[in-house]
C-alpha positions as CSV (number, residue, x, y, z in Angstrom):
1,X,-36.6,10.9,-65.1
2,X,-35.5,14.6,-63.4
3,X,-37.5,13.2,-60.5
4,X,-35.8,9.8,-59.9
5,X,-32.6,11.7,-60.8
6,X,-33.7,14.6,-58.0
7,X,-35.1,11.5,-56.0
8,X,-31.6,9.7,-55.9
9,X,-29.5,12.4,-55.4
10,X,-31.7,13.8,-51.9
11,X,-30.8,9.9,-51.2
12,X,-26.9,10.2,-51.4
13,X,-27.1,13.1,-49.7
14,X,-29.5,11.7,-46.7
15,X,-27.0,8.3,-46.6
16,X,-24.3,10.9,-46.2
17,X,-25.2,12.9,-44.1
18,X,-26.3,10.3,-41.7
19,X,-22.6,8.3,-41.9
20,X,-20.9,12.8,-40.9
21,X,-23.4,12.0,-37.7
22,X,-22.9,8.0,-37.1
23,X,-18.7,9.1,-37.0
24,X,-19.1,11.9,-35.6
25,X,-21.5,10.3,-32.7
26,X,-18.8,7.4,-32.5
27,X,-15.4,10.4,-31.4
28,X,-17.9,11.6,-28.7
29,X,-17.1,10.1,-25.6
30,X,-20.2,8.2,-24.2
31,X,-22.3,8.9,-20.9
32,X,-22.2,6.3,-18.3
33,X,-25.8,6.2,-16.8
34,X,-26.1,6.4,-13.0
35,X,-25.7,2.5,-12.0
36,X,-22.1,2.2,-13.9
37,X,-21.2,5.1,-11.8
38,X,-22.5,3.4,-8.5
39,X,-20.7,-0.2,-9.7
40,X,-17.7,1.5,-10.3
41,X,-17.7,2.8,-6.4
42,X,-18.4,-0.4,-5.3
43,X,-17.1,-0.4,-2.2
44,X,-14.7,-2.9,-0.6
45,X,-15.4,-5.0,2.3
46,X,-13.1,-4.1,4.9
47,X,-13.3,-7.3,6.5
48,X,-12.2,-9.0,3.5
49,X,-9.9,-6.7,2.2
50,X,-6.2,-8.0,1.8
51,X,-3.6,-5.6,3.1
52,X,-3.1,-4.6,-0.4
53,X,-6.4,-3.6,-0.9
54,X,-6.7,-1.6,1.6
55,X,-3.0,0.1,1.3
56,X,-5.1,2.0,-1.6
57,X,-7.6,3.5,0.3
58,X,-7.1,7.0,0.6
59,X,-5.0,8.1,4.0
60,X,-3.8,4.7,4.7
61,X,-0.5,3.1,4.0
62,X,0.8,-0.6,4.6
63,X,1.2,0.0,8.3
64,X,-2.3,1.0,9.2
65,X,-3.7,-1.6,6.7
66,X,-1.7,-4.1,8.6
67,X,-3.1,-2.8,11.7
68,X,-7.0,-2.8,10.2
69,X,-5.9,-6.4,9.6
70,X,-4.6,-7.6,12.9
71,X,-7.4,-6.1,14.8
72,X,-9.7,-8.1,12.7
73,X,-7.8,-11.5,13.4
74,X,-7.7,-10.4,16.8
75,X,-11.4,-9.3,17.5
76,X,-13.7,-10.0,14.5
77,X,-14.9,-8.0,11.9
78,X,-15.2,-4.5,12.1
79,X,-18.9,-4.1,12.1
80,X,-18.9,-0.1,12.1
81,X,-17.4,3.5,11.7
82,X,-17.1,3.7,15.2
83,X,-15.4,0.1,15.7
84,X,-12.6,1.1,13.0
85,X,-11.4,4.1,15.2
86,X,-10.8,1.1,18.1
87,X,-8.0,0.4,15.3
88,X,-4.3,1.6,16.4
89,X,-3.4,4.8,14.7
90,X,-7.0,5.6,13.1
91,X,-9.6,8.3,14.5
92,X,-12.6,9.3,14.2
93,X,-11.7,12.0,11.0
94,X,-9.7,9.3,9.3
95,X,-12.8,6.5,10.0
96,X,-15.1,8.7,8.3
97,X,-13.0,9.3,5.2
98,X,-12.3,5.2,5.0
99,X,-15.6,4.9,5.8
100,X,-17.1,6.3,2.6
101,X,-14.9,3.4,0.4
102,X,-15.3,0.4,2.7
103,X,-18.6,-1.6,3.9
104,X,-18.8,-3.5,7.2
């Protein structure tokens, strides 16, 4: 009888301590692994960006995304780094910063 009694309570106190762990495990905030990181960066297609879109992107405001737009209607898509500092009012250090956001 002590031993079922002994038995039962080591139970409780298992069950319990498991449920401090489960809610304590449940506040803690999770780790994302590596590909939710990278699909969170996705990056956005310049050439199929609206000018919204590309407003965001770091360094550029409605006026130079309007002008990452026109040159697009005007010559095609953009197909490189190098080709976006052809755009009016964007260089070669401000390419290289968009350039880590947007694919070609």
């Amino acid at each position: 009888m002590k031993i079922a009694l002994v038995a039962a309570v080591m139970a409780s106190l298992a069950c319990a301590v498991n449920l401090t762990v489960a809610q304590e495990l449940a506040k803690a905030p999770l780790s994302v692994p590596a590909a939710a990181k990278v699909a969170d960066k996705a990056k956005l297609n310049i050439n199929q960006a609206s000018v919204e879109q590309l407003d965001a992107l770091p360094g550029i405001g409605e006026k130079k995304a309007q002008a990452i737009k026109d040159y697009i209607s005007a010559n095609g898509p953009i197909k490189d780094q190098k080709q976006l500092t052809e755009v009016k009012g964007i260089g070669e250090k401000m390419a290289a910063q968009i350039a880590e956001h947007v694919s070609f």
